[in-house]
C-alpha positions in Angstrom: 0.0 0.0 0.0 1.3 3.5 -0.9 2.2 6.1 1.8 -0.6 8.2 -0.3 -3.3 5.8 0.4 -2.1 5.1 4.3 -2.8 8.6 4.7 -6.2 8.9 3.5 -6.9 5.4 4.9 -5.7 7.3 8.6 -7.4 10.6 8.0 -10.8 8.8 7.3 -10.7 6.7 10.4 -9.0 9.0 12.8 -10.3 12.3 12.4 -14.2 11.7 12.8 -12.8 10.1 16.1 -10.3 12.9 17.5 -13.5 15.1 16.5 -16.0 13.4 18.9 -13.2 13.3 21.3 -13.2 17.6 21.4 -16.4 18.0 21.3 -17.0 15.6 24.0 -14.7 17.5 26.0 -16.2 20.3 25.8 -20.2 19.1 26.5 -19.3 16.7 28.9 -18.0 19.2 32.0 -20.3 21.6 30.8 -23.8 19.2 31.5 -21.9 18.1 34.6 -21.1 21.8 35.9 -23.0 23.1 38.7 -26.3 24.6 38.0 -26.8 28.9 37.3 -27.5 30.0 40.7 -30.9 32.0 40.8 -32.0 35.1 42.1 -32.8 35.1 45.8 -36.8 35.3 45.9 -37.8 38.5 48.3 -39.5 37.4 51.6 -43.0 37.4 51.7 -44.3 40.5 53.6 -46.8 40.6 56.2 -50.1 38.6 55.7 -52.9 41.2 56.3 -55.6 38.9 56.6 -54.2 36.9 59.3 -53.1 39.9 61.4 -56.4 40.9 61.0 -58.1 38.0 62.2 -55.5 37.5 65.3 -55.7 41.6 66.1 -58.9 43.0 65.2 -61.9 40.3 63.9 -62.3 39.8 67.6 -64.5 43.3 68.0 -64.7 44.5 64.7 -65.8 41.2 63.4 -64.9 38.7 60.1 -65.8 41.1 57.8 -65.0 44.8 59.8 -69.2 45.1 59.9 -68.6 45.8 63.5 -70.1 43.6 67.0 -71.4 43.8 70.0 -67.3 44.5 71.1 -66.5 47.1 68.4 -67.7 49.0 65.4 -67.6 48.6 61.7 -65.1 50.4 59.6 -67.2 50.1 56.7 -66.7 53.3 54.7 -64.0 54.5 57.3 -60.8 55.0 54.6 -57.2 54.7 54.7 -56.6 57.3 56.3 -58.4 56.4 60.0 -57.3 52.8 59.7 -53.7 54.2 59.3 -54.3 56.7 62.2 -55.6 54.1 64.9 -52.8 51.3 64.0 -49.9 54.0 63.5 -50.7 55.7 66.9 -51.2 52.7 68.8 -54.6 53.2 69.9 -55.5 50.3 68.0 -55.3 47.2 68.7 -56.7 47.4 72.0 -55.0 45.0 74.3 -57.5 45.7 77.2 -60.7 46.7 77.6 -61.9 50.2 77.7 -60.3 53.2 75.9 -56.5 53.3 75.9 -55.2 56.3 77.4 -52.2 59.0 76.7 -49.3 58.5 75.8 -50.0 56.2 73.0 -47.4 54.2 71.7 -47.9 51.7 68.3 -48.4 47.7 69.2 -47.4 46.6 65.6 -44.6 47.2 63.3 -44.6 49.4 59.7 -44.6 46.0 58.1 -47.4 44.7 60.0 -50.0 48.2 59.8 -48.9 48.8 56.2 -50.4 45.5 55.6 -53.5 46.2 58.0 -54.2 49.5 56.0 -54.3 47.5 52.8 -56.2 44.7 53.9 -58.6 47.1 56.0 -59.0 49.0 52.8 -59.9 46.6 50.6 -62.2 44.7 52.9 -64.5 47.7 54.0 -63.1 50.9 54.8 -62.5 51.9 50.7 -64.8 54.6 50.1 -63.6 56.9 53.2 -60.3 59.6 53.0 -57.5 58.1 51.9 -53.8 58.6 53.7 -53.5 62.4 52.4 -49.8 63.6 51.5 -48.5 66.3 53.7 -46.0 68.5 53.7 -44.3 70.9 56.3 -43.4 74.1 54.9 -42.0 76.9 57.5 -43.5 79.3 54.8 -47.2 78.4 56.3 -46.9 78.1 60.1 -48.0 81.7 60.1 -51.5 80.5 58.5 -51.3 77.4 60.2 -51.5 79.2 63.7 -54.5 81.0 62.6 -56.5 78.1 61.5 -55.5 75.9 64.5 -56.9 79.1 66.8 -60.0 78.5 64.7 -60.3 75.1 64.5 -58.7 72.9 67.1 -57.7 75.2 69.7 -60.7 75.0 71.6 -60.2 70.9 72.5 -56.5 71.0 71.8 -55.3 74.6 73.5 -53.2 76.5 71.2 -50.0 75.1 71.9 -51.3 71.4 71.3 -50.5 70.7 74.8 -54.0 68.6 75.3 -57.0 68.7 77.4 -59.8 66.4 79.1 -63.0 66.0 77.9 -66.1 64.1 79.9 -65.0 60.9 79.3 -61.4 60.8 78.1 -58.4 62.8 78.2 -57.9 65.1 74.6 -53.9 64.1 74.2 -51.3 66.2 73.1 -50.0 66.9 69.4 -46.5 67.6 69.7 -46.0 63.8 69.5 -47.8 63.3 65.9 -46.1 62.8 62.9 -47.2 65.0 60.2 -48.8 62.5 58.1 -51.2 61.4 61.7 -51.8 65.0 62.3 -53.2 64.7 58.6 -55.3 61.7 59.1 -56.3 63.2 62.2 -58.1 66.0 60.2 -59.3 64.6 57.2 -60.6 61.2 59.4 -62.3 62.6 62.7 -61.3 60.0 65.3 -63.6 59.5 68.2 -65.3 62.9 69.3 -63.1 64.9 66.9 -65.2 66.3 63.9 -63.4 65.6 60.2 -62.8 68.5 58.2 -62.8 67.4 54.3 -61.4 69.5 51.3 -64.3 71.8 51.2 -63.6 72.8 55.0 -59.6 72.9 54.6 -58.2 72.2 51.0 -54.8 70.7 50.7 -53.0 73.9 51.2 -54.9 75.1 54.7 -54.2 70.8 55.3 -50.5 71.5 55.2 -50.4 74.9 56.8 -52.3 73.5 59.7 -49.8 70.4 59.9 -47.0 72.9 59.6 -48.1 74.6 62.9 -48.3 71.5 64.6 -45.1 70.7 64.1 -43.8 74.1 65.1 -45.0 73.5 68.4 -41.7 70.3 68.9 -39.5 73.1 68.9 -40.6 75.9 70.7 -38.0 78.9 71.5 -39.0 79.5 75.2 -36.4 82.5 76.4 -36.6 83.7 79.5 -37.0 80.8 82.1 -39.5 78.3 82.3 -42.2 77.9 79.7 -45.2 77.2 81.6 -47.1 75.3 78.8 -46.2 77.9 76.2 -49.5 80.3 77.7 -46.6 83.2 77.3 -46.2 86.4 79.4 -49.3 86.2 81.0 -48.9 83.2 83.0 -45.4 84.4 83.9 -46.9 87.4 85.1 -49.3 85.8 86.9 -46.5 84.0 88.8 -44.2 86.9 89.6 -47.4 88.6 91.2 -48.5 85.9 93.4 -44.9 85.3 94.5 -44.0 88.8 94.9 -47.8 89.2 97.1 -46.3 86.6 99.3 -43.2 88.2 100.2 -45.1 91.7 100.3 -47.3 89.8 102.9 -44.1 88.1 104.5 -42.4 91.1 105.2 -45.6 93.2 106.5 -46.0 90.4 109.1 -42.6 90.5 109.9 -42.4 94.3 110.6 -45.7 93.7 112.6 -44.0 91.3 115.3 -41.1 93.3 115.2 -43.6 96.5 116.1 
């Protein structure tokens, strides 16, 4: 046999077979090679209708129609389911109404979910969770409209009061967004005022007040609950009327 035909003889055979030998070197580690890792799935969030059935189905019942324990929130909005969870006043964990200071039972997570589930179930229909916004610009306004509005229940530096029944709690302690809620909702005894009372500018001017009063600039001594120079005058008379009467009794024994 020639050298020629050894050749072709060797190229026929052998090269099919060094080609399946690359290829399978190549596909082989490849199928065996560990899987693509895949994106990390996000946690689930907050299950609203379970919190609701563990928090608040108790009084407000299966369906927020209200009981004999509590009453519905049919038609109530956003905005008050927000405002009861976010300021702790809901859930109740006793009976009878909670009382100043209030402090929130449940996480973000947990009334974020609430307010959704809440929503959707029966409160749609009722003011939503209005956006607020403090501008320094409009505590001048603000001031006038809380005189007008709120002063009466709240006194004028937001320190609180007491009704018949239950104690009227201060605002210094309300974020913006629950001094909102607090306006556009009405909780309890408090009447709601809705766009045609105070449109979205009076909303924020009022909410810019409010959170003026945090940071007060009280010079001169002791605030005495912001009432200004008349209560401090008030004080320097009486005290200065009882050393005027200490000394007059003084001179009289020594007479």
């Amino acid at each position: 046999m020639s050298a020629s035909r050894r050749l072709r003889r060797l190229a026929v055979v052998w090269l099919p077979v060094l080609a399946l030998a690359g290829i399978g070197a190549v596909v082989l580690p490849a199928a065996h090679a560990a899987p693509a890792a895949q994106p990390a799935k996000a946690a689930p969030g907050p299950d609203g209708a379970a919190l609701y059935l563990q928090d608040c189905a108790t009084c407000h019942g299966a369906t927020a129609r209200g009981s004999s324990r509590g009453p519905s929130l049919v038609g109530v909005g956003e905005a008050a389911v927000d405002f009861q969870l976010s300021t702790g006043r809901m859930p109740k964990k006793a009976v009878g109404y909670p009382a100043p200071p209030y402090v929130p039972i449940l996480s973000q997570a947990d009334i974020a979910a609430l307010d959704r589930y809440v929503t959707a179930l029966a409160a749609h229909g009722g003011p939503g969770i209005p956006a607020v916004t403090v501008d320094p610009n409009l505590i001048a306004e603000g001031g006038s409209l809380f005189r007008e509005y709120c002063a009466a229940c709240h006194s004028v530096t937001g320190v609180g009061g007491e009704l018949v029944d239950r104690p009227i709690p201060a605002l210094v302690g309300a974020t913006p967004t629950q001094v909102g809620e607090a306006v556009r909702s009405g909780p309890v005894q408090m009447p709601a005022f809705g766009p045609a009372a105070l449109d979205r500018t009076q909303l924020n001017a009022v909410v810019s007040y409010v959170s003026s009063l945090r940071h007060t600039d009280d010079k001169g001594g002791d605030p005495l609950s912001h009432l200004g120079p008349s209560a401090e005058g008030a004080v320097a008379w009486m005290l200065g009327l009882v050393a005027l009467l200490g000394l007059a009794r003084w001179i009289g024994k020594r007479g």
